[in-house]
N, C-alpha and C positions, 0 to 999 in steps of 0.2 A: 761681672763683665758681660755686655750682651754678646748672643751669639755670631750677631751679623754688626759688621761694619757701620755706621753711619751714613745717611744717604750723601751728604756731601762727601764725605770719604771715599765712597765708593766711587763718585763723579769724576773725583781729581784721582784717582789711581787708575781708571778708565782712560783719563785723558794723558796719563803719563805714559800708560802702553800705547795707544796711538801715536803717539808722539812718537816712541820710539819705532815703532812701526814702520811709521814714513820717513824717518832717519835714516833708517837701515836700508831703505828702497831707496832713497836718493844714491846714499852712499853706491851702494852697488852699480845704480846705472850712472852716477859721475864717473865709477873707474871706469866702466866697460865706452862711456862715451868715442874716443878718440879713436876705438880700432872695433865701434859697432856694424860701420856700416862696411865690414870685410867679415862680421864672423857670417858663420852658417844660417843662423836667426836671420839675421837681416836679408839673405839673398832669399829666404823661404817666405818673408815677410813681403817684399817687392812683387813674390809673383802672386800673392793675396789682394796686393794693392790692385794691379791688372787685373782681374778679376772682378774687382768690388767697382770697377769704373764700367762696369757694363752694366751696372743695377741704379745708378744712380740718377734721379731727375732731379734737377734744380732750375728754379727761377732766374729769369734775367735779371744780369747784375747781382747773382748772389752774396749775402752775407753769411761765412761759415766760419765755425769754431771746430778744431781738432784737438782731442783731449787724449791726453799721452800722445804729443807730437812725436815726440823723440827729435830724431835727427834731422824734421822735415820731409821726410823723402814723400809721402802722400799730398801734403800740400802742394810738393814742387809737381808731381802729376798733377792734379787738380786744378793748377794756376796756368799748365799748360793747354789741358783740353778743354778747361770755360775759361778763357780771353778776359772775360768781365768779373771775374771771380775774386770777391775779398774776402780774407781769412788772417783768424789768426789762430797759434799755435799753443797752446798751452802743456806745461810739463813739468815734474816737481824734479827736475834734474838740471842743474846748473852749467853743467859742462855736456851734456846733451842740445840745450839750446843755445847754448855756445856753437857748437858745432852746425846746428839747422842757419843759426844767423850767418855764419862765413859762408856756408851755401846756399844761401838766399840769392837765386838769381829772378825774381821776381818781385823785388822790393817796387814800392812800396806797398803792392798789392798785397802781399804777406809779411806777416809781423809775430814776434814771437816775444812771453811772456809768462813767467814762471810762477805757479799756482800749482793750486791740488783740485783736484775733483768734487771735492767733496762738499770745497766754499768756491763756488765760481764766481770771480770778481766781475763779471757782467750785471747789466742791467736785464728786466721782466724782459722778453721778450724778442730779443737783440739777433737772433739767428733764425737764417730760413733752414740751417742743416747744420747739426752736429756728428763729428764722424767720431767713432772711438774703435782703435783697431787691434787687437791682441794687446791692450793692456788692460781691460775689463775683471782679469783674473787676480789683477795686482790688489786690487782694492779691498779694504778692511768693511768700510759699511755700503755694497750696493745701492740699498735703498736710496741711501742719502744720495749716490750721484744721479741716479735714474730722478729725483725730483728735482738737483739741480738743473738737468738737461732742460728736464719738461719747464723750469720757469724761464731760461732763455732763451728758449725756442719760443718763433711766433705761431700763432693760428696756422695750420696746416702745413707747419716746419717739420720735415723729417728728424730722427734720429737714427743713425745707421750705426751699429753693434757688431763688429765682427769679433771673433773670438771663438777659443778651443770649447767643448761641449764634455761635460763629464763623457758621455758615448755617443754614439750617433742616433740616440733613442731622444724621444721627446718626453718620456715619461718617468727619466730617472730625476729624484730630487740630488740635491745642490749638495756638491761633496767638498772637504776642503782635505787639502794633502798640503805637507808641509816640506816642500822638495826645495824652496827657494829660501834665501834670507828675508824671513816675516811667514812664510808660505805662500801658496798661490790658491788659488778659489775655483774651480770648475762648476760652473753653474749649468742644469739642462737646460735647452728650450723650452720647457713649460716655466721655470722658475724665470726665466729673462721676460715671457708673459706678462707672469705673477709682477713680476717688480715694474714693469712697464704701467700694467692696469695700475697700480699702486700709487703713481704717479702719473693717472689720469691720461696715459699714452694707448694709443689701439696699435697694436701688432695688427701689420701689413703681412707680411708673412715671415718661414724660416730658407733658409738658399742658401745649398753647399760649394763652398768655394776652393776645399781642398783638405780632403780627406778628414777629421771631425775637426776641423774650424769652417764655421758656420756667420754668415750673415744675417743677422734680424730686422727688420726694417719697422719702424713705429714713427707715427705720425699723432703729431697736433693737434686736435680737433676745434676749430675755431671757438668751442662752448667750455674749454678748459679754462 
């Protein structure tokens, strides 16, 4: 018997734990859906929102994608203070964007639509700004969404990353702690860098918005 696996073996047992992986996150944020936007999370989450709306520049008439919408509640800022603003919401939670659609008080401008991160069902280039807001930690392969970003992002299209920072250092690498169902991911700001460059993004800079959750800002470069 050889000692290792088969490479296809290995592929399809790779792809069974992801699977399960993103089951168990659905699952989770399905229950917590209905009484999300009353726990504690959420009101610490809203004043991150207000925050991250003093950093942002967008084109007129923007087109944007928010990844782990959740409940909406950024979007419905966002739809407020750019008039001209189209977006839509994406999120691997059923009964979360349940919830963002009933409060959808800016239809048809915003629209919402259940996906993963990791395969984003857009086309090359589709977005002048992707936001992703304290759910960067959820995810099983970084890499892979940091290049999905960068391919539906057009030329000089922002991506804005907020999220918790293993410490308020830039130089600690990427730790993973297992405190969630699946666990959650603490990435430094050199490593959000590293995965940025990786996917052809230039870090604009890092900016604290509330005690170690951090904003990252990375842009497009028309030569990607």
């Amino acid at each position: 018997m050889a000692d290792t696996l088969p490479s296809y073996l290995t592929f399809e047992l790779q792809k069974l734990m992801t699977n399960e992986f993103l089951n168990n996150k659905k699952q989770l944020f399905d229950l917590w859906a209905l009484i999300y936007d009353w726990l504690f999370p959420s009101v610490f989450y809203q004043a991150i929102h207000k925050r991250l709306l003093e950093y942002i520049d967008l084109p007129a008439q923007p087109n944007v994608l928010d990844i782990g919408c959740g409940t909406g509640r950024l979007m419905e800022r966002l739809a407020t203070q750019f008039p001209d603003l189209r977006a839509i919401g994406l999120d691997l939670s059923t009964e979360m964007l349940r919830v963002a659609r009933r409060n959808n008080h800016h239809r048809p401008r915003l629209i919402y639509i259940e996906g993963k991160a990791e395969s984003l069902p857009f086309a090359d280039g589709q977005f002048d700004a992707v936001f992703n807001t304290l759910s960067f930690l959820h995810y099983l392969e970084p890499q892979q969404v940091f290049d999905e970003v960068a391919r539906v992002l057009s030329p000089g299209g922002r991506f804005y990353l907020v999220d918790l920072t293993a410490r308020n250092s830039i130089h600690i690498p990427p730790q993973y702690t297992p405190v969630m169902v699946g666990g959650i991911r603490f990435l430094s700001l050199k490593t959000r860098e590293d995965l940025g460059s990786g996917a052809g993004l230039l870090c604009l800079g890092h900016y604290p918005l509330l005690g170690p959750v951090f904003l990252t800002i990375f842009s497009k470069t028309p030569f990607v």
